[in-house]
C-alpha positions as CSV (number, residue, x, y, z in Angstrom):
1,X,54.9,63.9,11.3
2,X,57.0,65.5,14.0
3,X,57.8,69.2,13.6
4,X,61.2,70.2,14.6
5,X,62.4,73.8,16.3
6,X,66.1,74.9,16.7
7,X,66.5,76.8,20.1
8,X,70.2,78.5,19.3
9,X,72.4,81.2,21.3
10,X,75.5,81.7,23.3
11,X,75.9,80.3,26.9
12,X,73.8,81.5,29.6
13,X,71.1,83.0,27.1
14,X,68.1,81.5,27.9
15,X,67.5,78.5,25.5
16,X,66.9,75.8,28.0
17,X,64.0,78.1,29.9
18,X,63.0,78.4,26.1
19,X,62.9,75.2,25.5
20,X,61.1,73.7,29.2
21,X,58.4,76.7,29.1
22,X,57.4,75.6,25.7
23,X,57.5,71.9,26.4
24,X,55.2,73.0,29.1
25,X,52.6,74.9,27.2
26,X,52.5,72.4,24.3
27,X,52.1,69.5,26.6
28,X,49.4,71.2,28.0
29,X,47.5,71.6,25.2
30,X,47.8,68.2,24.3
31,X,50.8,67.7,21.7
32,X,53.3,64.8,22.7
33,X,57.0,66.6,22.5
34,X,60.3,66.0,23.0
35,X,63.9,67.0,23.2
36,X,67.7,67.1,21.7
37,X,70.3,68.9,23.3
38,X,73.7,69.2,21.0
39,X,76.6,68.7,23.8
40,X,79.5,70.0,21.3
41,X,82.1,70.3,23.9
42,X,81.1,67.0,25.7
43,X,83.7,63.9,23.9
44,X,80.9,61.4,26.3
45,X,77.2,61.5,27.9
46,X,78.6,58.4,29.9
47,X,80.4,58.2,33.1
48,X,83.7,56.5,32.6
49,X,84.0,53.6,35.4
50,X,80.5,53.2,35.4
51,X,78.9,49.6,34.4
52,X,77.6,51.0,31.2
53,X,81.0,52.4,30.0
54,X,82.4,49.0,30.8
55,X,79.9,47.4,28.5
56,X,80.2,50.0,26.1
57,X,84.5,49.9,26.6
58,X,84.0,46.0,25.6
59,X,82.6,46.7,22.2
60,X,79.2,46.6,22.7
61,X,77.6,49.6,20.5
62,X,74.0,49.9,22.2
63,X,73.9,50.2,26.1
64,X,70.6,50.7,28.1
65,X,70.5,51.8,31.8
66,X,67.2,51.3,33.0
67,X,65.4,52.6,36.0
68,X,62.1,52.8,37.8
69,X,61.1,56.1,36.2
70,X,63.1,56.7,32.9
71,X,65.6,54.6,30.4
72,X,69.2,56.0,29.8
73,X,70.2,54.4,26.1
74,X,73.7,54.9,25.1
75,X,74.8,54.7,21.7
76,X,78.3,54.3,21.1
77,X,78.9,56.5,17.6
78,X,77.4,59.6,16.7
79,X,74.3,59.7,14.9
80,X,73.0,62.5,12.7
81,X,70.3,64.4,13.6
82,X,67.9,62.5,10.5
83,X,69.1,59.0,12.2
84,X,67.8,60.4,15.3
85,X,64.5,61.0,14.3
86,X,64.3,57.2,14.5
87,X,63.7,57.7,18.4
88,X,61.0,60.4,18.0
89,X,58.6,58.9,15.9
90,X,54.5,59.7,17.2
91,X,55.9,62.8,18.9
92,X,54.2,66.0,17.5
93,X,57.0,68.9,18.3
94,X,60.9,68.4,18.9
95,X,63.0,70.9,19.8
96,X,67.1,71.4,19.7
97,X,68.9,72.6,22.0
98,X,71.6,73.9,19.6
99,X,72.0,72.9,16.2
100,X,72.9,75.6,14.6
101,X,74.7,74.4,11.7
102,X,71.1,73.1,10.2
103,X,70.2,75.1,7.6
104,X,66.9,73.9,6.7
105,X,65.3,74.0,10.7
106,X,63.1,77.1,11.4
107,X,64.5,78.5,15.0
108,X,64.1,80.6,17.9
109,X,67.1,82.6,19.0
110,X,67.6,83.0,22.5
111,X,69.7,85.6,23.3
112,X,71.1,88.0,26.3
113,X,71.2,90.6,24.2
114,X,70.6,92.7,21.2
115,X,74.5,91.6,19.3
116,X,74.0,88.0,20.3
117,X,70.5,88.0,18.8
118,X,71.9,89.2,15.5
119,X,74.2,86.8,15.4
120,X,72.3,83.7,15.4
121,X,69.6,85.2,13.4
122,X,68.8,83.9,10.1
123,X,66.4,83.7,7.6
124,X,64.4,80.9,9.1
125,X,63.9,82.4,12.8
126,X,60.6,82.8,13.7
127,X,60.9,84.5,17.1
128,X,63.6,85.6,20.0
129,X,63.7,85.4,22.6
130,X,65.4,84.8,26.2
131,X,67.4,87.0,28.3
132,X,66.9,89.3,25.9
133,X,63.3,90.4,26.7
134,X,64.3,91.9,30.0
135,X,65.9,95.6,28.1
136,X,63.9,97.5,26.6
137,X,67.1,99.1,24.6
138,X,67.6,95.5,23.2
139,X,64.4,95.0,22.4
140,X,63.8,97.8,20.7
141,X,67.6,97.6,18.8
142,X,66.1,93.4,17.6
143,X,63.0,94.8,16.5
144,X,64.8,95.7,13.5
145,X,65.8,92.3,12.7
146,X,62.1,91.6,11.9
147,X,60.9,88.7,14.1
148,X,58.4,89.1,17.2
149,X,60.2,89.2,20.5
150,X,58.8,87.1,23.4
151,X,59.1,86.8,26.9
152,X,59.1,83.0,28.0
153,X,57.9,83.1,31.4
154,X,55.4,85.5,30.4
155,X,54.3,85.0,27.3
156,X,54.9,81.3,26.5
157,X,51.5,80.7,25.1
158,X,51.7,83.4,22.7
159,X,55.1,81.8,21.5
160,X,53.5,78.2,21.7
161,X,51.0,79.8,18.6
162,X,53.5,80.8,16.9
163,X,55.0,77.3,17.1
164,X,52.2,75.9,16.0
165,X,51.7,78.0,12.6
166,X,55.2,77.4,11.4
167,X,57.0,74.6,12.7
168,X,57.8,72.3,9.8
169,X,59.3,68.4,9.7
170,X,62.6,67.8,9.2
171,X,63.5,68.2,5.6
172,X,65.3,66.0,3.4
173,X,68.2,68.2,2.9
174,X,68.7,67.5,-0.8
175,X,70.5,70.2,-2.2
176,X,68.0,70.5,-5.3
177,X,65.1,67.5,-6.1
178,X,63.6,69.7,-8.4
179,X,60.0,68.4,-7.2
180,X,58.7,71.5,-5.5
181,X,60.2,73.9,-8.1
182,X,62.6,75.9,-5.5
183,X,66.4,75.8,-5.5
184,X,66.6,74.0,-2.5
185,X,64.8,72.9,1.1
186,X,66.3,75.6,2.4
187,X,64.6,78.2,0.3
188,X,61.0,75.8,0.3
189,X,61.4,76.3,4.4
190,X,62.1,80.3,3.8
191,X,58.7,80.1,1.3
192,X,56.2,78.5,3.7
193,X,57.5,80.2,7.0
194,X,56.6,83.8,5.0
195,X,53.0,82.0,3.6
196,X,54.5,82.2,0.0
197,X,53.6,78.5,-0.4
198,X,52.6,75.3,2.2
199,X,54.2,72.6,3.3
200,X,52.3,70.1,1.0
201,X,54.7,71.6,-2.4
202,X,57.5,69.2,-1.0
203,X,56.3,66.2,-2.5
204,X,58.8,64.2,-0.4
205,X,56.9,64.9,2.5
206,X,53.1,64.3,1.6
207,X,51.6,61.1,3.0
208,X,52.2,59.2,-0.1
209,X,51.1,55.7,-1.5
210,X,54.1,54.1,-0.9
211,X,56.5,54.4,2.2
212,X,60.1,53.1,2.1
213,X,61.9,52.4,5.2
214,X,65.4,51.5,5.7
215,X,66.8,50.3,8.7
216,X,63.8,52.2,10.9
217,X,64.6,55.4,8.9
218,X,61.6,56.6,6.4
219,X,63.3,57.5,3.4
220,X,61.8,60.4,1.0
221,X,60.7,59.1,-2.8
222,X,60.4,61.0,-6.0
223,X,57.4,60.6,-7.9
224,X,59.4,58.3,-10.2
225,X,60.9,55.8,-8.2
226,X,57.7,55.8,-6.2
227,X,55.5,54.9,-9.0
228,X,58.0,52.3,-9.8
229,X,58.1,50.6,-6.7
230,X,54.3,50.7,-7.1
231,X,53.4,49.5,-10.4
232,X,56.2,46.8,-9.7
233,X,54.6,45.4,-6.8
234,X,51.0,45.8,-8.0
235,X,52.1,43.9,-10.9
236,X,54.0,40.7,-9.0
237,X,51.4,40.7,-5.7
238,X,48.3,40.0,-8.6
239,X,50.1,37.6,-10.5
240,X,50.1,35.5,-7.5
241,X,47.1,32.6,-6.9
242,X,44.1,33.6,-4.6
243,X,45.5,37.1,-4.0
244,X,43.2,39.3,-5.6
245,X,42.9,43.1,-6.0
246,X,45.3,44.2,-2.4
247,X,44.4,47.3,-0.8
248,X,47.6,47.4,0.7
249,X,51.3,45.6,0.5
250,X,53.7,45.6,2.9
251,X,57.2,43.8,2.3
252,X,59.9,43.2,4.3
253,X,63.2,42.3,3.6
254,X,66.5,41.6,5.3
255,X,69.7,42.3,3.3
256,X,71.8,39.8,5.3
């Protein structure tokens, strides 16, 4: 299950030494990690002219540049950031660059200073950190807020522990399930991050019995429509000749 981080701040804060020092540490201790950066004032990643905007100019909605080293693939819409998981699945950590309108995403704030550091602070950040950690004055003016200050360069691998006991996955974002008995995912992130509770009371995220996926995405399940989809297959798969008792099912079906 990948664990996601939100890296927010202004411009020239910090947040891509942030993000490349903990990529860094994490790799190193053997974690498989990856990255999103949130281009909010960019319209295209493209280069108009190029052959891949042509492609992409004639209608097609996937285009793939590929090199010796790396693969660029350009999808022509927007996705949101739960569609984009899609790409990062058997990665351990991701981190955004940006982000900030997530509400349910545990983050770092990177910051030049004590007033941008209160800004993008919220209830979920873990840590600060960035530009930030070279004054003393702002330093000591954040430690109010309540979270550890780090220095990157210095002290990545204290902030890679920290990564490690609280980043959570990506959560489903309903505004109230009612399985884990808090108001929202919002408040269930706010619970685990201060050790009120653990990441296994959001029933939607458990390894469960039964997986759906739709289109590549893993959608969550209540316990009732789980036990349903369960029961219901059980109950067709052993009506079947020369079947007997399945250990496990897995069906497949294409809507068009």
């Amino acid at each position: 299950m990948v664990r996601v981080v939100a890296v927010v701040g202004g411009k020239h804060s910090g947040k891509t030494t942030v993000i490349q020092r903990l990529v860094y540490e994490l790799e190193r201790r053997g974690y498989k990690v990856g990255s999103v950066k949130e281009m909010l004032n960019a319209n295209w990643i493209d280069v108009s002219g190029k052959e891949t905007w042509r492609y992409g100019e004639a209608g097609a909605e996937v285009v793939a540049g590929v090199a010796r080293n790396e693969v660029a693939l350009f999808i022509k819409k927007r996705l949101d950031l739960r569609d984009l998981m899609a790409f990062f699945a058997g990665l351990d950590y991701l981190f955004l660059e940006g982000f900030e309108e997530e509400r349910n995403i545990i983050r770092i704030v990177a910051a030049k200073d004590f007033v941008e550091a209160q800004i993008f602070h919220n209830d979920l950040t873990i840590a600060i950190s960035g530009l930030i950690a070279e004054s003393k004055e702002d330093i000591e003016k954040a430690s109010n807020l309540g979270v550890p200050i780090f220095n990157c360069i210095t002290e990545a691998d204290k902030l890679a522990d920290l990564i490690e006991q609280k980043a959570l996955p990506l959560f489903p974002n309903l505004g109230r399930c009612g399985e884990c008995g808090y108001n929202s995912c919002h408040d269930l992130a706010r619970a685990i991050i201060t050790g009120a509770t653990s990441l296994r009371e959001c029933p939607l995220l458990r390894k469960e019995d039964v997986v759906l996926e739709v289109d590549g995405r893993i959608v969550p399940l209540k316990s009732f429509p789980s036990l349903f989809i369960k029961r219901t297959l059980i109950g067709m798969i052993s009506s079947l000749n020369g079947i007997g008792q399945a250990k496990e099912i897995k069906v497949i079906v294409k809507a068009t």
